[in-house]
C-alpha positions, 0 to 999 in steps of 0.5 A: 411384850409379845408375851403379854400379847399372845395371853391376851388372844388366849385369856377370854374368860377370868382374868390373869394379872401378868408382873413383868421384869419391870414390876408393870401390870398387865391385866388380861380378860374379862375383867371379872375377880382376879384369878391368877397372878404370874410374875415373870423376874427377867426380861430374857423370860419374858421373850423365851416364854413367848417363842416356846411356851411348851418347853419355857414355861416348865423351865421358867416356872422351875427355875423361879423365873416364873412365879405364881403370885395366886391361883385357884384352881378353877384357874388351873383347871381353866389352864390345862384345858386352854393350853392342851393345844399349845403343849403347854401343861401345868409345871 
């Protein structure tokens, strides 16, 4: 999934379980406590999600096509940090 590819170029420290459409697992980072959980529930999500994640994850996260399983918020504040760059903020 290029989704899954683009995290794992992001996600460096923490660790980020990712469910997809299918229910498989992907663990991304360093393999520390799990920090956060996303789920995403159709395979058009998954693909949107990668080609424009400034516009698709708000839009994915609002209509529940995005789904966050768990999340402290050393991780969120990990987030908005990391994806400032990319346009990307917390929905």
């Amino acid at each position: 999934m290029l989704f899954i590819a683009i995290l794992r170029s992001i996600v460096r420290n923490g660790s980020l379980c990712v469910i997809d459409s299918a229910g498989r697992r992907q663990m991304i980072g360093d393999s520390s406590p799990q920090e956060a959980t996303l789920r995403l529930t159709s395979k058009a999500s998954e693909y949107t999600v990668a080609l424009n994640p400034a516009l698709s994850l708000g839009e994915a996260y609002m209509d529940g096509r995005l789904v966050r399983k768990a999340a402290s918020t050393a991780f969120w504040t990990w987030w908005r940090a990391t994806t400032a760059p990319l346009g990307v903020t917390r929905g």
